[in-house]
N, C-alpha and C positions, 0 to 999 in steps of 0.2 A: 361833073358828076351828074350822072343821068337820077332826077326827082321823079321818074315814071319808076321807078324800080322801088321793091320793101326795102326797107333798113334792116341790117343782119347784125350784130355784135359776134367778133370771135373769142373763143376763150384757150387762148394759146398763140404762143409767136413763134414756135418752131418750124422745123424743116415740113412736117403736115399744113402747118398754118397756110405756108408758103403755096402747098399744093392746092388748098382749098379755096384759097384766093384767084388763083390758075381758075379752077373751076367755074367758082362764080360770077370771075370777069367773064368767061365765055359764057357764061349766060345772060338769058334777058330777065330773070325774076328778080334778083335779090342788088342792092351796093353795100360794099362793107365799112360798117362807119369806123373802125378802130376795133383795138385787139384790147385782152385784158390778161396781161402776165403778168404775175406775182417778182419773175426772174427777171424780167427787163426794166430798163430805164422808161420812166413816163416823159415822153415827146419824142422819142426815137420811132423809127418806121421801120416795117418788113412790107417791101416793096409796094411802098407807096401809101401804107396803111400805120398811121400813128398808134402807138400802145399809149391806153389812156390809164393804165394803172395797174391792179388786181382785181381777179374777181371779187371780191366786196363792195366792188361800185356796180356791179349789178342792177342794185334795185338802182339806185342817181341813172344810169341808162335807160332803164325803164322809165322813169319819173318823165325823162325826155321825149316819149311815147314810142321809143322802141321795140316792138313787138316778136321781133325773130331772133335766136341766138344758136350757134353752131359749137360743139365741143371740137379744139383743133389740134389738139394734144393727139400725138400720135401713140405706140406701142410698144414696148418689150418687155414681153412674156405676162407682163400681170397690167389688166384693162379695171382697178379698181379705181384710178384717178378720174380717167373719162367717165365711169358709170358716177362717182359722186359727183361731176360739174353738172351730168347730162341731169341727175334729178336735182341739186340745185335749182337748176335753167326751172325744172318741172314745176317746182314747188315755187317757186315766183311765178307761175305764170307764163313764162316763155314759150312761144312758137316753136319747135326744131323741128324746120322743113327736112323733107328726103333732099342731099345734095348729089344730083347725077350729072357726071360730065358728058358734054354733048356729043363727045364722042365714046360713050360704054353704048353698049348693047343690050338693053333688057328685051325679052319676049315680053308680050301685050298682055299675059297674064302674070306676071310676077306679082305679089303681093310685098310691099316695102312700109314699113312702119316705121312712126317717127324718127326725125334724128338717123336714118340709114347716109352713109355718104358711098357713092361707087365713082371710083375713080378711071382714068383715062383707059382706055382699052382693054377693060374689063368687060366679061360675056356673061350673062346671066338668062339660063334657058326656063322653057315653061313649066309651069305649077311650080316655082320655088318660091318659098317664105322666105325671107328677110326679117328679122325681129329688130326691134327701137335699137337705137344707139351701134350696130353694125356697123364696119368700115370693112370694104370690098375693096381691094386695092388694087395700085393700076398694075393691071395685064392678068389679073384672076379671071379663071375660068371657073364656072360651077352650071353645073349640065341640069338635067330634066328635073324635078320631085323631090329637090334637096329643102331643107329646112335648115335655118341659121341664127340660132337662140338671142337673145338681147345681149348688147356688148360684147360680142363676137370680135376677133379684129383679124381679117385675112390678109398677109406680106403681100407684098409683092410678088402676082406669077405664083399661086396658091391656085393646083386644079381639086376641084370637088367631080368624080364622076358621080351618075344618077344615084338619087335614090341615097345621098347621104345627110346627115343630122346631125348637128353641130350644137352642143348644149352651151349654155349658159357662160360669157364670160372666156371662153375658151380663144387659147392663141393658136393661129398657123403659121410656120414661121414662112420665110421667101423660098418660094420656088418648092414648099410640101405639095404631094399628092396624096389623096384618098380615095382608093378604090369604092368601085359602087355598094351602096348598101353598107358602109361603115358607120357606126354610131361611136361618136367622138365626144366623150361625157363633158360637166360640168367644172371648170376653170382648168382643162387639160392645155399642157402647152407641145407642139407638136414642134419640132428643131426645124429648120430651114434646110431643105433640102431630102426631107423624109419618106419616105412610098409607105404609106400607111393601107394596112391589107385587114386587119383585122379590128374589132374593137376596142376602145379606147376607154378605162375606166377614169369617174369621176377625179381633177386631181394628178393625173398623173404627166409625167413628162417623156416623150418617146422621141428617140431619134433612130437614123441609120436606115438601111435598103437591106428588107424589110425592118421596117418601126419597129423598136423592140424597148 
Protein backbone atom coordinates (compact mmCIF):
# COMPACT_ATOMS: atom_id res chain seq x y z
CA UNK A 1 0.00 0.00 0.00
CA UNK A 2 1.43 3.09 -1.18
CA UNK A 3 1.46 5.70 2.44
CA UNK A 4 2.42 8.80 -0.12
CA UNK A 5 -1.29 8.66 -1.20
CA UNK A 6 -4.83 10.20 0.80
CA UNK A 7 -6.96 7.74 2.30
CA UNK A 8 -10.47 7.46 0.51
CA UNK A 9 -13.49 5.48 2.13
CA UNK A 10 -15.99 4.12 -0.64
CA UNK A 11 -19.60 4.12 0.03
CA UNK A 12 -20.82 1.08 -2.09
CA UNK A 13 -19.51 -2.32 -3.17
CA UNK A 14 -21.15 -2.60 -6.64
CA UNK A 15 -20.38 -3.08 -10.16
CA UNK A 16 -19.52 1.22 -9.97
CA UNK A 17 -17.59 0.39 -6.74
CA UNK A 18 -15.57 -1.85 -9.00
CA UNK A 19 -15.12 0.77 -11.53
CA UNK A 20 -13.99 3.42 -9.16
CA UNK A 21 -11.37 1.52 -7.74
CA UNK A 22 -10.21 0.98 -11.55
CA UNK A 23 -9.79 4.45 -11.39
CA UNK A 24 -8.12 5.36 -8.38
CA UNK A 25 -5.74 2.50 -8.62
CA UNK A 26 -4.57 4.22 -11.93
CA UNK A 27 -4.07 7.18 -10.02
CA UNK A 28 -1.37 8.72 -7.96
CA UNK A 29 -3.76 10.85 -5.37
CA UNK A 30 -5.90 8.71 -3.46
CA UNK A 31 -5.53 4.49 -1.67
CA UNK A 32 -8.80 3.06 -0.94
CA UNK A 33 -8.84 1.90 2.65
CA UNK A 34 -12.41 -0.25 2.54
CA UNK A 35 -15.87 -0.02 1.14
CA UNK A 36 -19.04 0.46 3.50
CA UNK A 37 -22.19 -1.44 2.22
CA UNK A 38 -25.17 -2.01 4.25
CA UNK A 39 -25.72 -5.26 1.52
CA UNK A 40 -22.53 -6.92 1.99
CA UNK A 41 -20.81 -9.20 4.33
CA UNK A 42 -18.28 -7.28 6.74
CA UNK A 43 -14.65 -8.93 5.76
CA UNK A 44 -15.53 -9.91 2.24
CA UNK A 45 -13.60 -7.87 -0.60
CA UNK A 46 -14.35 -6.30 -4.01
CA UNK A 47 -11.23 -6.61 -5.61
CA UNK A 48 -8.89 -6.36 -3.15
CA UNK A 49 -10.80 -3.96 -0.97
CA UNK A 50 -12.29 -5.20 2.40
CA UNK A 51 -16.08 -3.97 3.24
CA UNK A 52 -15.83 -2.71 6.80
CA UNK A 53 -19.49 -2.50 7.29
CA UNK A 54 -22.32 0.30 6.55
CA UNK A 55 -22.48 3.54 6.21
CA UNK A 56 -22.82 4.35 9.97
CA UNK A 57 -19.39 3.64 10.61
CA UNK A 58 -18.65 6.67 8.91
CA UNK A 59 -17.90 8.94 11.65
CA UNK A 60 -15.42 5.44 13.49
CA UNK A 61 -13.64 6.09 9.96
CA UNK A 62 -13.34 9.48 10.49
CA UNK A 63 -12.42 9.10 14.12
CA UNK A 64 -9.33 7.20 12.33
CA UNK A 65 -8.45 10.57 10.52
CA UNK A 66 -9.72 9.69 7.31
CA UNK A 67 -10.58 12.65 5.44
CA UNK A 68 -11.75 11.79 1.67
CA UNK A 69 -14.96 9.73 0.98
CA UNK A 70 -16.32 8.72 -2.64
CA UNK A 71 -20.18 7.89 -3.17
CA UNK A 72 -19.86 4.31 -5.38
CA UNK A 73 -23.26 3.46 -5.78
CA UNK A 74 -24.14 3.55 -9.30
CA UNK A 75 -27.71 4.52 -11.11
CA UNK A 76 -31.04 3.55 -12.39
CA UNK A 77 -33.22 6.21 -13.40
CA UNK A 78 -33.52 7.85 -9.74
CA UNK A 79 -29.95 9.49 -8.26
CA UNK A 80 -31.87 10.08 -4.73
CA UNK A 81 -29.45 7.26 -2.86
CA UNK A 82 -26.16 8.92 -4.04
CA UNK A 83 -27.48 12.52 -3.44
CA UNK A 84 -28.35 11.44 0.45
CA UNK A 85 -24.77 9.41 1.00
CA UNK A 86 -23.03 12.43 -1.02
CA UNK A 87 -24.57 15.01 1.73
CA UNK A 88 -24.20 12.60 4.54
CA UNK A 89 -20.28 12.43 3.49
CA UNK A 90 -21.12 16.63 3.58
CA UNK A 91 -22.36 16.93 6.76
CA UNK A 92 -19.68 14.94 8.60
CA UNK A 93 -17.21 16.73 7.10
CA UNK A 94 -15.80 14.67 4.38
CA UNK A 95 -13.52 15.66 1.42
CA UNK A 96 -15.33 14.28 -2.11
CA UNK A 97 -12.46 14.85 -4.31
CA UNK A 98 -13.39 15.16 -8.29
CA UNK A 99 -12.54 11.33 -9.31
CA UNK A 100 -11.10 11.63 -13.12
CA UNK A 101 -9.68 8.51 -14.89
CA UNK A 102 -6.51 9.23 -16.43
CA UNK A 103 -7.62 8.28 -19.35
CA UNK A 104 -10.96 10.84 -19.85
CA UNK A 105 -10.37 14.02 -21.59
CA UNK A 106 -11.26 17.22 -20.05
CA UNK A 107 -10.49 20.68 -21.75
CA UNK A 108 -8.22 23.02 -19.54
CA UNK A 109 -11.25 24.99 -18.82
CA UNK A 110 -13.91 22.62 -17.49
CA UNK A 111 -15.17 23.71 -14.35
CA UNK A 112 -15.84 20.24 -11.93
CA UNK A 113 -17.24 20.40 -8.48
CA UNK A 114 -17.10 18.40 -5.67
CA UNK A 115 -17.70 14.81 -5.66
CA UNK A 116 -17.82 14.77 -9.83
CA UNK A 117 -16.53 11.20 -11.01
CA UNK A 118 -15.53 10.89 -15.08
CA UNK A 119 -14.89 7.80 -16.07
CA UNK A 120 -12.71 5.96 -18.67
CA UNK A 121 -12.86 7.45 -22.17
CA UNK A 122 -15.11 10.00 -21.57
CA UNK A 123 -14.54 13.54 -23.56
CA UNK A 124 -15.55 16.76 -21.93
CA UNK A 125 -15.06 19.99 -24.07
CA UNK A 126 -14.62 23.67 -23.18
CA UNK A 127 -16.72 26.09 -20.89
CA UNK A 128 -18.64 23.04 -19.39
CA UNK A 129 -19.84 23.01 -15.86
CA UNK A 130 -19.95 19.82 -14.09
CA UNK A 131 -22.14 20.37 -10.73
CA UNK A 132 -21.24 18.34 -7.11
CA UNK A 133 -22.04 14.73 -7.11
CA UNK A 134 -22.18 14.20 -11.21
CA UNK A 135 -21.01 10.72 -12.66
CA UNK A 136 -19.86 11.07 -16.49
CA UNK A 137 -19.57 7.82 -17.46
CA UNK A 138 -17.27 5.83 -19.46
CA UNK A 139 -17.27 6.66 -23.10
CA UNK A 140 -19.69 9.92 -22.62
CA UNK A 141 -19.21 12.55 -24.79
CA UNK A 142 -20.37 16.16 -23.91
CA UNK A 143 -19.09 19.04 -26.36
CA UNK A 144 -18.63 22.91 -25.88
CA UNK A 145 -20.98 25.22 -23.23
CA UNK A 146 -22.85 22.31 -21.69
CA UNK A 147 -23.81 22.58 -18.02
CA UNK A 148 -24.68 19.45 -15.75
CA UNK A 149 -26.74 20.17 -12.61
CA UNK A 150 -25.69 18.40 -9.22
CA UNK A 151 -26.42 14.55 -9.06
CA UNK A 152 -26.76 14.30 -12.65
CA UNK A 153 -25.80 10.62 -13.63
CA UNK A 154 -24.72 10.15 -17.55
CA UNK A 155 -24.81 5.91 -18.82
CA UNK A 156 -22.55 4.88 -20.52
CA UNK A 157 -21.75 6.40 -24.21
CA UNK A 158 -24.28 9.46 -23.28
CA UNK A 159 -23.54 12.36 -26.13
CA UNK A 160 -24.45 15.96 -25.04
CA UNK A 161 -23.94 18.17 -28.36
CA UNK A 162 -23.02 22.06 -27.48
CA UNK A 163 -24.74 24.34 -25.52
CA UNK A 164 -26.87 21.64 -23.50
CA UNK A 165 -28.19 21.86 -19.63
CA UNK A 166 -28.88 19.27 -17.77
CA UNK A 167 -30.96 20.12 -14.45
CA UNK A 168 -30.77 18.73 -11.26
CA UNK A 169 -30.68 14.92 -10.42
CA UNK A 170 -31.61 14.07 -13.83
CA UNK A 171 -30.77 10.52 -15.61
CA UNK A 172 -29.34 9.75 -19.10
CA UNK A 173 -29.67 6.53 -19.95
CA UNK A 174 -26.67 4.35 -22.25
CA UNK A 175 -26.05 5.41 -25.39
CA UNK A 176 -28.89 8.75 -25.24
CA UNK A 177 -28.22 11.80 -27.35
CA UNK A 178 -29.08 15.49 -26.95
CA UNK A 179 -29.11 17.68 -29.69
CA UNK A 180 -27.43 21.13 -29.09
CA UNK A 181 -29.18 23.77 -27.05
CA UNK A 182 -31.61 21.07 -25.35
CA UNK A 183 -32.61 21.96 -21.91
CA UNK A 184 -33.17 18.65 -19.99
CA UNK A 185 -35.26 19.71 -16.79
CA UNK A 186 -34.99 18.71 -13.14
CA UNK A 187 -35.05 14.74 -12.08
CA UNK A 188 -35.94 13.91 -15.90
CA UNK A 189 -35.04 10.30 -16.87
CA UNK A 190 -34.15 10.10 -20.53
CA UNK A 191 -34.34 5.81 -21.80
CA UNK A 192 -31.07 4.41 -23.27
CA UNK A 193 -30.72 4.74 -26.47
CA UNK A 194 -32.88 8.08 -27.06
CA UNK A 195 -32.10 11.18 -29.73
CA UNK A 196 -33.34 13.87 -27.72
CA UNK A 197 -34.20 17.12 -30.16
CA UNK A 198 -36.31 19.09 -28.14
CA UNK A 199 -36.94 20.11 -24.41
CA UNK A 200 -37.34 18.12 -21.74
CA UNK A 201 -39.70 19.19 -18.91
CA UNK A 202 -38.96 19.01 -15.09
CA UNK A 203 -39.92 15.17 -14.15
CA UNK A 204 -40.53 13.61 -17.03
CA UNK A 205 -39.60 10.39 -18.76
CA UNK A 206 -38.78 10.23 -22.61
CA UNK A 207 -37.73 7.68 -24.88
CA UNK A 208 -37.40 6.59 -28.62
CA UNK A 209 -35.86 8.34 -32.03
CA UNK A 210 -37.15 11.19 -31.59
CA UNK A 211 -37.58 11.42 -27.52
CA UNK A 212 -41.08 11.55 -27.11
Amino acid sequence: MNHSRESIILLGGGGHAKVLIDLILQGESFQVIGILDPDLVIGHHIKGIKVLGSDAGLVGIQEQGVKHAAVAIGSVHSNQLREKLFNQCRDLGFQQPALIHPRAFLASDVTLCEGVQVMAGAIVQTDTIIGEGVVVNTGSRIDHDCKISKHSFLAPGVILCGGVSVGENAFLGAGSVVIQGVKIGKNAVIAAGAVVTRDVRDGALVKGVPAK
